[in-house]
C-alpha positions in Angstrom: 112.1 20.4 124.8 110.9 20.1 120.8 107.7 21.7 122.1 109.1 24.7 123.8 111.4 25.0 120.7 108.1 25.1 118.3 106.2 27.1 120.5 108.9 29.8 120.3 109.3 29.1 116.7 105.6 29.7 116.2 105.5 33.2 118.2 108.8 34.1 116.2 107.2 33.5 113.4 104.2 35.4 114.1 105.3 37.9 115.3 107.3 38.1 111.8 104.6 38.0 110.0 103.1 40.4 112.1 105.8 42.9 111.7 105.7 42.4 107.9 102.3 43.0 107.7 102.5 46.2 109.6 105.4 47.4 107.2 103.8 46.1 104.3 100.7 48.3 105.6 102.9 51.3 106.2 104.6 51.0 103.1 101.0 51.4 100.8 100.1 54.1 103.4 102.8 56.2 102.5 103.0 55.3 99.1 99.3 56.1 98.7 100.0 59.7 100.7 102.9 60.2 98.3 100.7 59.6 94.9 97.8 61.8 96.6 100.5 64.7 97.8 102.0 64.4 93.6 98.5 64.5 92.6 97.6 67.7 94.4 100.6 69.2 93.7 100.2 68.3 90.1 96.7 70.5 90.2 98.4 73.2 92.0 100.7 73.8 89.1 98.0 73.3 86.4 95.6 75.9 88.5 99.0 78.5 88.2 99.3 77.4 84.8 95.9 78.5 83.8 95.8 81.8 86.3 98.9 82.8 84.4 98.0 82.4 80.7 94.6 84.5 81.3 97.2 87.2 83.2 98.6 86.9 79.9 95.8 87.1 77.8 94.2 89.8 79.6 98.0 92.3 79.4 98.1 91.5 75.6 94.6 92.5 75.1 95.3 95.2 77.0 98.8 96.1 74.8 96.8 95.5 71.7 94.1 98.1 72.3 96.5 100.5 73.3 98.1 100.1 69.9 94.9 100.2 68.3 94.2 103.4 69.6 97.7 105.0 68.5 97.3 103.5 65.4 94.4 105.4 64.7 95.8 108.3 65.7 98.4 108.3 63.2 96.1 107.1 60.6 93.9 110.2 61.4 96.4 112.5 62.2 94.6 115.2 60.2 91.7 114.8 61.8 93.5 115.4 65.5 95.3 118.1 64.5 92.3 119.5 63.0 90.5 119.2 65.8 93.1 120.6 68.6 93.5 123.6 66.5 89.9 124.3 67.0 89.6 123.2 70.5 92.9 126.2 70.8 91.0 128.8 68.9 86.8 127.9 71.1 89.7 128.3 74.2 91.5 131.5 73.2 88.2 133.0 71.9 86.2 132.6 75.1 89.3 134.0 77.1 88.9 137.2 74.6 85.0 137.1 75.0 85.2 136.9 79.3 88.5 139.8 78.7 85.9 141.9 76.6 82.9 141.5 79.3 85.4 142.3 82.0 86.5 145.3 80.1 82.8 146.4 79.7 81.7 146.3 82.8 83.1 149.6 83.9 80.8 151.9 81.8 77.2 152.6 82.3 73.7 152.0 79.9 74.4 155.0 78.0 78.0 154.6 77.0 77.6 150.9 75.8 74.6 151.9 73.4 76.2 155.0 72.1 79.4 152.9 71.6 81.7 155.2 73.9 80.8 158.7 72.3 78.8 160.4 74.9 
């Protein structure tokens, strides 16, 4: 009877050990999954990190430029105002000159070199 006892000792035992092994196994597999699943998560948020600080960069360069340029156009506000008065007076000036060739049109060789007299 002590040997049946031992040989059902010795398979409870094994089989123990075997079952510890296993969940020892397990237990580094999914700790090991964990670490590699906080690792990529860890690059996921430094990649979104990154993408978001040159978003950043880029709209503030963007937002400075534009500043820039109003900037200058206060500082040469002269200069502007100069320059849409005569872009007004080239537009107003070609409206009279295609009024007065419009106008002209109506009277022959003659008239236009004797001015209208004749």
């Amino acid at each position: 009877m002590a040997n049946s006892t031992r040989k059902t000792t010795n398979a409870a035992t094994r089989s123990a050990k075997e079952t510890a092994s296993s969940a020892k196994q397990a237990a580094k597999s999914a700790g090991e999954s964990t670490l590699e699943n906080g690792r990529s998560a860890g690059r996921a948020t430094a990649e979104t990190v990154s993408t978001a600080q040159q978003q950043a960069r880029k709209t503030l360069g963007k937002i400075s430029s534009r500043a820039t340029i109003g900037w200058n156009l206060i500082k040469h506000r002269k200069a502007v105002a100069v320059g849409a008065a005569a872009g007004v007076i080239g537009l107003l000036g070609g409206a009279f000159a295609a009024g007065r060739a419009t106008e002209r049109s109506g009277r022959g060789p003659v008239t236009r070199y004797t001015k209208g007299r004749i």
